[in-house]
VEXDREN-2710 file (C-alpha; in Angstrom, 1 decimal):
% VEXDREN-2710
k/r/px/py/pz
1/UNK/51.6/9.9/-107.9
2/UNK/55.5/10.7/-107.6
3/UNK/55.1/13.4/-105.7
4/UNK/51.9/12.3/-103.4
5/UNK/54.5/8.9/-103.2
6/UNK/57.5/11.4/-101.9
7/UNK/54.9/13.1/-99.5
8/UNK/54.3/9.9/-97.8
9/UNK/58.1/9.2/-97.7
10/UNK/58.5/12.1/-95.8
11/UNK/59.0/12.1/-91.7
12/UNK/56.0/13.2/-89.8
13/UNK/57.9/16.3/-88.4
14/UNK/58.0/17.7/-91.7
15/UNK/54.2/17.1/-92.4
16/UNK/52.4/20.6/-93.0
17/UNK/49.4/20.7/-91.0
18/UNK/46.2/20.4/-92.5
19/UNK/44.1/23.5/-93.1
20/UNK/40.9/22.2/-92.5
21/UNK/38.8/18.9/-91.8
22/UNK/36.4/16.9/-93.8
23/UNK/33.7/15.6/-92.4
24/UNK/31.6/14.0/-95.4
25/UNK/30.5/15.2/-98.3
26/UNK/30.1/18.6/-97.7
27/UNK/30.5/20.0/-93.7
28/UNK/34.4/21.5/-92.7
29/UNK/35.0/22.5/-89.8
30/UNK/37.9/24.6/-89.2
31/UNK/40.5/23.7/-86.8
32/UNK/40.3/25.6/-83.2
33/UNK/42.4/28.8/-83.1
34/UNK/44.5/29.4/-80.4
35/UNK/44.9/33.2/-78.8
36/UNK/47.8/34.4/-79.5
37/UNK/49.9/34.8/-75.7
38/UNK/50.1/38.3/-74.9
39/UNK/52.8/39.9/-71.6
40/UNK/49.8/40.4/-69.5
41/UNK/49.4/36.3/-69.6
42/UNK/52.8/35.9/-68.3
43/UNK/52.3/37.5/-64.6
44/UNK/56.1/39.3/-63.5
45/UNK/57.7/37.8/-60.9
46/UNK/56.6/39.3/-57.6
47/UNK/59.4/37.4/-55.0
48/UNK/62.2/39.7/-55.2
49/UNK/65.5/38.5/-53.8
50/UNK/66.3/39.6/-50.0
51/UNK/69.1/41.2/-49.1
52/UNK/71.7/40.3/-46.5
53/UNK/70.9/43.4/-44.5
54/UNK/67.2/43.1/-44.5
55/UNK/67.2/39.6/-43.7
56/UNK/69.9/40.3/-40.7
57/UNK/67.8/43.0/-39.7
58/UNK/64.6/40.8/-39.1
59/UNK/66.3/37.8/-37.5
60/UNK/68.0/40.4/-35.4
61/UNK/65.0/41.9/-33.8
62/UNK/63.2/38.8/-33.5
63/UNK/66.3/37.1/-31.4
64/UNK/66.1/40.7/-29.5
65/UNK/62.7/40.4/-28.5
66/UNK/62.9/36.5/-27.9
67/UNK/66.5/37.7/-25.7
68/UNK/65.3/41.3/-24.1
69/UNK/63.4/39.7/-21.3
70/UNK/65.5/37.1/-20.0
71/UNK/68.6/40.0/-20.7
72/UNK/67.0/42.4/-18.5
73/UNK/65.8/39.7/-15.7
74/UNK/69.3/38.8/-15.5
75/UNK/70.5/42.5/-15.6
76/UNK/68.7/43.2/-12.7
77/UNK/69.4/40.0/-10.5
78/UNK/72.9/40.8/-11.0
79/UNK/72.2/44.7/-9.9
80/UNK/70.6/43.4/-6.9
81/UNK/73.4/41.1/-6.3
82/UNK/76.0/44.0/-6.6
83/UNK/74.0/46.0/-4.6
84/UNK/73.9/43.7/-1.3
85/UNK/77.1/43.3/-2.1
86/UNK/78.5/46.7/-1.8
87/UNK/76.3/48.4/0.4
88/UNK/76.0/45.7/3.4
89/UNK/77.7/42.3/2.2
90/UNK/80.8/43.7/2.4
91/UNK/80.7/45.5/5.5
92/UNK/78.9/42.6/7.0
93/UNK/82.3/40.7/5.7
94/UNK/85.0/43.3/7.0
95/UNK/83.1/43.4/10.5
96/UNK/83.4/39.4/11.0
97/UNK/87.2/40.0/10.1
98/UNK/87.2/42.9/12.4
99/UNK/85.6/40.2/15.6
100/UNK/87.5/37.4/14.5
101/UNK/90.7/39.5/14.9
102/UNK/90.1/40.6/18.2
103/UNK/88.3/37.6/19.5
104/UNK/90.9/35.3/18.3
105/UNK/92.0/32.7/21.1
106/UNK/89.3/34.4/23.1
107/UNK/86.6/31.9/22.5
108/UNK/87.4/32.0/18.9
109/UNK/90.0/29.7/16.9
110/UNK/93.6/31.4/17.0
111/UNK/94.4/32.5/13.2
112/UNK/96.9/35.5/12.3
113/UNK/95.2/38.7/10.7
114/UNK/97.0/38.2/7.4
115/UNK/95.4/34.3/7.4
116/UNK/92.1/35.7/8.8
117/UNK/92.0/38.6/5.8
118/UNK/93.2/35.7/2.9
119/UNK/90.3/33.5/4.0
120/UNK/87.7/36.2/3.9
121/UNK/88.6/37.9/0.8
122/UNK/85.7/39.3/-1.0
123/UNK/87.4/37.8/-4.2
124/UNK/86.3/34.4/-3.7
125/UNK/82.6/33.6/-5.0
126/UNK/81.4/31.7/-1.9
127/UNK/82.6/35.3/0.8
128/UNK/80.6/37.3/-1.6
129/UNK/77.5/34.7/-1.5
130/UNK/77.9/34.8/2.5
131/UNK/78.0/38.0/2.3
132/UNK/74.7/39.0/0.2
133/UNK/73.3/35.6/2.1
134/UNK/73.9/38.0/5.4
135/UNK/72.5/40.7/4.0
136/UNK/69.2/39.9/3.2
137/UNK/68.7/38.2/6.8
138/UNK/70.0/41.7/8.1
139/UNK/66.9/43.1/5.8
140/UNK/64.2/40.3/7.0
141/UNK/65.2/41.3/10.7
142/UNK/65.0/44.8/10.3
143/UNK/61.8/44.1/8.2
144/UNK/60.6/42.3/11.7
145/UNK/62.2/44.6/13.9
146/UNK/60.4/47.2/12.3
147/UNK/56.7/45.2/12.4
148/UNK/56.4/45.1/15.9
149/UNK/55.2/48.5/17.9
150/UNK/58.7/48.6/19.8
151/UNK/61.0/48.6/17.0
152/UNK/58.1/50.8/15.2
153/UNK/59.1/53.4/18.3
154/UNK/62.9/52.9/18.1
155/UNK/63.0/53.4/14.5
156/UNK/60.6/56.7/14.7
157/UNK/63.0/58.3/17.1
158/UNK/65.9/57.3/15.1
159/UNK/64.1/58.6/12.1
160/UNK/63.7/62.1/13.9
161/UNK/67.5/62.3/15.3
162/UNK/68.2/61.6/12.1
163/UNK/65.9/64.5/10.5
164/UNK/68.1/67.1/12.5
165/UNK/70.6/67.0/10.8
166/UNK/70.7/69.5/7.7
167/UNK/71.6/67.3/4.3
168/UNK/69.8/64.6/5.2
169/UNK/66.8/66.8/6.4
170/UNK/66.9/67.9/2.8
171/UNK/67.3/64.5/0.8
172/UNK/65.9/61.7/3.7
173/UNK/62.1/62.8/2.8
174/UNK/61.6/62.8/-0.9
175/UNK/63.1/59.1/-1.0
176/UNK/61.5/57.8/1.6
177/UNK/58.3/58.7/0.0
178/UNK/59.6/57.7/-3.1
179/UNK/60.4/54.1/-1.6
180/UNK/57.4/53.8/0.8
181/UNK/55.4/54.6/-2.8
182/UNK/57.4/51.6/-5.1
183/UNK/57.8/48.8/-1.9
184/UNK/54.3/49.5/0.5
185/UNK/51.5/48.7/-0.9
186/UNK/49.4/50.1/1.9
187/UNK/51.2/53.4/2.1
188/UNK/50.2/53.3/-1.5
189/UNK/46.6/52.9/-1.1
190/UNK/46.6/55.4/1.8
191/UNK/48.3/57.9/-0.1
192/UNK/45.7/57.7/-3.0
193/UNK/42.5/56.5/-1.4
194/UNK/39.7/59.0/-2.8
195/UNK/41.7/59.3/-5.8
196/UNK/39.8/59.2/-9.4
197/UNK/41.5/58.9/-12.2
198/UNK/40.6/61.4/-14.9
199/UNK/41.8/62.9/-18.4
200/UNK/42.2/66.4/-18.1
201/UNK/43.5/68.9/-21.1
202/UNK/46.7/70.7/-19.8
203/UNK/47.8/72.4/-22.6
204/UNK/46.2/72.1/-25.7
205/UNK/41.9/71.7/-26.4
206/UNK/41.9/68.1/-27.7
207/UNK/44.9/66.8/-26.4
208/UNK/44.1/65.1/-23.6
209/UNK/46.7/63.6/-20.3
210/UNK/46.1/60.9/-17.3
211/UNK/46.2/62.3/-14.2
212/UNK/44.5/61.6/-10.6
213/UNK/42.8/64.0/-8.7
214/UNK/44.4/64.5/-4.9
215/UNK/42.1/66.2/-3.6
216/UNK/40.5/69.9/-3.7
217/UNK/41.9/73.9/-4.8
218/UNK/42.7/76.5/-2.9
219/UNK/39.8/78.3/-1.3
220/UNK/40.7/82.0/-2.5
221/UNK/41.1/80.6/-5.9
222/UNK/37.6/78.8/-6.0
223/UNK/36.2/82.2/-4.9
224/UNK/37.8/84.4/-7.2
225/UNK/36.8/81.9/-10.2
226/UNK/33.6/81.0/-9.4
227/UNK/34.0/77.2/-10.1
228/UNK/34.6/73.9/-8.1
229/UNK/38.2/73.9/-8.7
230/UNK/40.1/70.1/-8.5
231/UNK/44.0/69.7/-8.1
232/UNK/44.7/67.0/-10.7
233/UNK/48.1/65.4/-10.0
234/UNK/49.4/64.4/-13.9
235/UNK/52.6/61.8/-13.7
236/UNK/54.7/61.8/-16.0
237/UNK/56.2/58.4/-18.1
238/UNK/57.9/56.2/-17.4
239/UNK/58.8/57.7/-14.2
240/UNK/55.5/58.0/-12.5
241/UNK/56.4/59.1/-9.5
242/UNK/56.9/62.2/-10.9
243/UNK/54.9/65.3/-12.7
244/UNK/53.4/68.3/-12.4
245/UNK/49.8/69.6/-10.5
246/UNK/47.4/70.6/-12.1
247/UNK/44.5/73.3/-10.3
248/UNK/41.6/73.1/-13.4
249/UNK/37.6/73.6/-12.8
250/UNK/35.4/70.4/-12.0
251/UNK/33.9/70.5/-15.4
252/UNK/37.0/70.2/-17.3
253/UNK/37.7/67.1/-15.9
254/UNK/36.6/63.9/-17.4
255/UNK/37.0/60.5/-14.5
256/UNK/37.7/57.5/-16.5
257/UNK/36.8/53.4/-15.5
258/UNK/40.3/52.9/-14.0
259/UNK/41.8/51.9/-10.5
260/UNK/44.9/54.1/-9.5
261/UNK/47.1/50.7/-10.2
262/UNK/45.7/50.3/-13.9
263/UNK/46.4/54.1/-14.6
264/UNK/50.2/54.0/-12.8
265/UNK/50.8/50.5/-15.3
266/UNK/49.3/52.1/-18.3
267/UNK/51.6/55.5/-17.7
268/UNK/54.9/53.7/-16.6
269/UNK/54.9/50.7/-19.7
270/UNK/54.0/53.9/-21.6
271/UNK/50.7/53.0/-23.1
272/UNK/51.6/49.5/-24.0
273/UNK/50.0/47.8/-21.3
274/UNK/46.4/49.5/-20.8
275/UNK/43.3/47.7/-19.4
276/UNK/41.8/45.5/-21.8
277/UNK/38.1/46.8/-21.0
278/UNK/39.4/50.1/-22.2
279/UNK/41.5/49.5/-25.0
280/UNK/40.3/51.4/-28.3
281/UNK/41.1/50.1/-32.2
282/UNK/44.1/51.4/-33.2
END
């Protein structure tokens, strides 16, 4: 009775559990084990600390490609700028110098040359916006000039004076096509009406390039082959305006779905942008 008295005395924390349970007269039921926890219960930790320079690196490329665009469309409104600027702005400046100079208190308000150059000096923001503003009216009249069938006939036969002589007679036709290619759209279409666009294999069986057929082969080489013979004009990427011809049989030829315009986007964005109708699962 002591001890059973001393047992009772005792705080709960230091109770021993009890090994089994009575339920009446003669039913135990032994108490619920519990699985012991093994390392495959406890799951390792699968978020790993980032680094500095991988997390840089990601926030980095996504502010690039939120920043390219708007980086490049004002890279190029600048270049434009410039380019007014220095190829007709500024001459269009020093030749109002040049009339004000000698016109001066002949119709035109008396000012020194020294005052005349100091108030037209390309250095101040609002000569050079005059000056690009000049500019492109000098480009929309010339545009004009150029529209009608007498300034058509005045630039022709300045075009051919200006054919005869030797350097330019070299360089003058190349960028001319070059430009009439990039800014008319109807020289464009002229240039390639009839044109299919077709896959053709230049160099290797199974490797395939985009090219447009320009029109037909040589006779003497159709004879002497014995096949409808195609000159396939391949551009190359991302300058399309340039590339190699290609003089292959008919049958090796396959024409694809796609206007001349989808094919030039598809080979100058360099397969990033490609017709939707057309695009194949990566």
């Amino acid at each position: 009775m002591a001890f059973s008295q001393e047992a009772n005395s005792l705080p709960h924390c230091f109770m021993l559990p009890p090994q089994r349970l009575a339920v009446g007269p003669s039913l135990e039921i032994p108490p619920p084990e519990i699985p012991p926890r093994t390392p495959a219960a406890f799951p390792p930790r699968t978020n790993r600390r980032v680094s500095f320079s991988e997390d840089f690196r990601r926030f980095f490329v996504r502010g690039m490609a939120a920043l390219l665009p708007t980086l490049i469309t004002l890279w190029l409104i600048v270049w434009l700028w410039n380019f007014l600027w220095d190829s007709l702005g500024q001459h269009i400046i020093f030749g109002i110098k040049l009339i004000w100079d000698r016109w001066s208190g002949q119709g035109l308000p008396f000012r020194p040359t020294a005052q005349i150059g100091q108030a037209l000096n390309g250095d101040h923001w609002w000569v050079r916006l005059l000056g690009v503003t000049l500019a492109v009216l000098l480009i929309y009249f010339v545009g004009v000039l150029v529209g009608n069938f007498i300034g058509r006939t005045f630039y022709r036969l300045a075009e051919r004076a200006v054919m005869r002589i030797p350097l330019v007679r070299a360089v003058y036709p190349p960028v001319k096509q070059v430009t009439d290619f990039f800014l008319m759209s109807q020289q464009r279409e002229k240039q390639f009406a009839g044109s299919h666009v077709v896959a053709v294999q230049p160099h290797e069986q199974g490797i395939w390039s985009i090219g447009l057929i320009t029109g037909g082969s040589i006779k003497s080489l159709a004879e002497a082959t014995g096949q409808e013979m195609v000159t396939v004009f391949v551009p190359s990427t991302p300058t399309a305006f340039s590339g190699y011809v290609l003089v292959v049989p008919r049958s090796r030829v396959v024409e694809l779905p796609l206007t001349v315009e989808e094919a030039m986007r598809l080979l100058v964005s360099g397969g990033v942008i490609s017709p939707e109708l057309e695009r194949a699962p990566a």
